[in-house]
C-alpha positions as a Python dict, from the first residue, in 0.01 Angstrom:
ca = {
    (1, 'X'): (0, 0, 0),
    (2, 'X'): (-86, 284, -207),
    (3, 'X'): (-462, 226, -241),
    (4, 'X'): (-480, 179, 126),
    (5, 'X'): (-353, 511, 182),
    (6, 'X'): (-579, 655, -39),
    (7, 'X'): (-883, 443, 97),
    (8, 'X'): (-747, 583, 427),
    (9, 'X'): (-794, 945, 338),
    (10, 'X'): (-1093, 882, 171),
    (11, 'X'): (-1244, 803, 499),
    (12, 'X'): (-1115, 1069, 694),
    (13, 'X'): (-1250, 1344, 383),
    (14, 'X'): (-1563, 1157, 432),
    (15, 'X'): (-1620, 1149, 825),
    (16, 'X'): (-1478, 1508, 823),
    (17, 'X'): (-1763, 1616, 604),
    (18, 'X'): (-2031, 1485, 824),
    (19, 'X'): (-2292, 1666, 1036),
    (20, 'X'): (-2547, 1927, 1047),
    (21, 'X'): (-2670, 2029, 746),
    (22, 'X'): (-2703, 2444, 700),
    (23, 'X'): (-3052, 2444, 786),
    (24, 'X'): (-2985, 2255, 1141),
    (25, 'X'): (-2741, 2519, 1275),
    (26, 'X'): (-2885, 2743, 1514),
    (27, 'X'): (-2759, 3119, 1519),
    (28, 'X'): (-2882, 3438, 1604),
    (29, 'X'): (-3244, 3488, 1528),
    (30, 'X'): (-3449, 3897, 1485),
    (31, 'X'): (-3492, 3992, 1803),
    (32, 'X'): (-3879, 4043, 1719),
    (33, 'X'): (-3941, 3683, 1679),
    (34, 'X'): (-3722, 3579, 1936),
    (35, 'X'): (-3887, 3457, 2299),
    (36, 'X'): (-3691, 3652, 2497),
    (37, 'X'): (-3796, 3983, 2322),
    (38, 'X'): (-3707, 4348, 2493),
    (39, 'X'): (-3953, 4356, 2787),
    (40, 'X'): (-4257, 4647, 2793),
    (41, 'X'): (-4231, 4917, 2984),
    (42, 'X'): (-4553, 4957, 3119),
    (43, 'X'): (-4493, 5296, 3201),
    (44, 'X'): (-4235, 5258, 3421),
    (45, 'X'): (-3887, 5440, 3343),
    (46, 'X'): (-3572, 5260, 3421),
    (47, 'X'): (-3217, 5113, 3311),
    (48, 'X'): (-3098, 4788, 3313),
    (49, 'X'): (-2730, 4782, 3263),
    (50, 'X'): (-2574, 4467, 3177),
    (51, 'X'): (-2198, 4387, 3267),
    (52, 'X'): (-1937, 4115, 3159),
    (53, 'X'): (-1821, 4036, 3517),
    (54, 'X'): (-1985, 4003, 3871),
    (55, 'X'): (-1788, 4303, 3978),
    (56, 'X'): (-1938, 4505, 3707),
    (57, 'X'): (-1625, 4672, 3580),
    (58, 'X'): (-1697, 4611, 3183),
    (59, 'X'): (-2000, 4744, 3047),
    (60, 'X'): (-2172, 4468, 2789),
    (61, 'X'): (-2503, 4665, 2719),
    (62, 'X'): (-2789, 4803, 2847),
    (63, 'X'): (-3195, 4841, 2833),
    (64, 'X'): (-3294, 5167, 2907),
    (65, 'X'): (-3705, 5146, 2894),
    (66, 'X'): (-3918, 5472, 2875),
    (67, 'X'): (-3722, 5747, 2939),
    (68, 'X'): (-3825, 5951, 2653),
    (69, 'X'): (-3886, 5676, 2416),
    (70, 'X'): (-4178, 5666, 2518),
    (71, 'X'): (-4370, 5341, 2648),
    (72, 'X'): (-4126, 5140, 2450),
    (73, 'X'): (-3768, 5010, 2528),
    (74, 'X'): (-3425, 5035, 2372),
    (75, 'X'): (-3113, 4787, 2371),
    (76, 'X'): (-2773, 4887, 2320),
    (77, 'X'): (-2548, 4626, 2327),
    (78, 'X'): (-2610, 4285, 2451),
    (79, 'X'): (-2745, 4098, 2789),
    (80, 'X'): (-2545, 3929, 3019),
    (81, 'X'): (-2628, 3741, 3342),
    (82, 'X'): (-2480, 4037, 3592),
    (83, 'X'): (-2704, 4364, 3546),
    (84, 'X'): (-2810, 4642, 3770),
    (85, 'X'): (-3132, 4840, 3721),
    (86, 'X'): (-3145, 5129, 3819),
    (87, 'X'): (-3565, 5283, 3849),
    (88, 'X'): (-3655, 5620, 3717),
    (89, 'X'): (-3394, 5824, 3429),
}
């Protein structure tokens, strides 16, 4: 009886210690090798201003692209899928 129990929790120590190794797990990667890098301005001047909701009542971030940074752009915060861009400073 005994060794089954322990043969029991043997198995579930091993199964619980399976998957991914820590070179398999995917997390945040520098934004300058990422794909979906900050877009150029092309000198144009505009804000993108990203929200948490589709009623756009909490802020999440923005892009803000020119407007005196010259021909590059700027992120503050983070992206979400409900923006509003807004052309010229």
């Amino acid at each position: 009886m005994r060794s089954a129990i322990i043969a029991g929790m043997m198995a579930v120590g091993l199964l619980a210690g399976c998957g991914t190794s820590e070179g398999e797990v995917e997390g945040p990667t520098d934004i300058g090798t990422r794909k979906d890098a900050l877009p150029d301005c092309n000198g144009q001047d505009y804000v993108i201003t990203y929200y948490e909701d589709p009623a756009h009542t909490l802020w999440r971030g923005e892009i803000i692209c020119g407007c005196g940074f010259g021909d590059q752009s700027v992120l503050h915060g983070y992206r979400s899928a409900y923006f509003e861009r807004v052309n010229h400073c």
